[in-house]
C-alpha positions as CSV (number, residue, x, y, z in Angstrom):
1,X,0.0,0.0,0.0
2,X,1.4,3.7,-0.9
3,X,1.0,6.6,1.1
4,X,0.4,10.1,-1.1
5,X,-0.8,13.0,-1.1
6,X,-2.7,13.3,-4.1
7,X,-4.2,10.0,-4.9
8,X,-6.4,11.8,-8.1
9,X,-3.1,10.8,-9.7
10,X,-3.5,6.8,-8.8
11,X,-7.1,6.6,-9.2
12,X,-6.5,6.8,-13.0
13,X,-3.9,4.0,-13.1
14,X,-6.3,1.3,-13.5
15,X,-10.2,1.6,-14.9
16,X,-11.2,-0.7,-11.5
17,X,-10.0,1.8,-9.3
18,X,-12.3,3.2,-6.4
19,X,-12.1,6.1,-3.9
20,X,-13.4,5.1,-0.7
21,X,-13.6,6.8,2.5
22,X,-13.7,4.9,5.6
23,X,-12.8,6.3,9.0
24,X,-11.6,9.5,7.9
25,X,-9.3,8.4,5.7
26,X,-9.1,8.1,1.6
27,X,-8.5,4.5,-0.1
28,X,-8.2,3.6,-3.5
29,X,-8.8,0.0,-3.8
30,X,-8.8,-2.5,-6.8
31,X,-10.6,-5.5,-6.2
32,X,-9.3,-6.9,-9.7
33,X,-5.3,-6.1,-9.1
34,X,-4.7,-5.5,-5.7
35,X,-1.2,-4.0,-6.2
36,X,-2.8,-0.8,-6.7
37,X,-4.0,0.2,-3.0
38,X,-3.4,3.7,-1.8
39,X,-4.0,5.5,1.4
40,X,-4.3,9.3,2.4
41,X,-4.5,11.0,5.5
């Protein structure tokens, strides 16, 4: 999982990637290629 900033950058990586929020925090998740999981915050 990477830690950044901006994660409007890694949301366009993949076409299966979703912003979620959960517990104040922002997540991209993949649920087809997990390498691509972000946090923020």
């Amino acid at each position: 999982m990477k830690i950044r900033n901006s994660l409007k950058s890694l949301k366009d990586r993949h076409r299966d990637n979703r912003v979620i929020r959960r517990r104040g925090r922002t997540y991209i998740i993949n649920k087809t290629n997990r390498r691509f999981k972000a946090r923020q915050g």
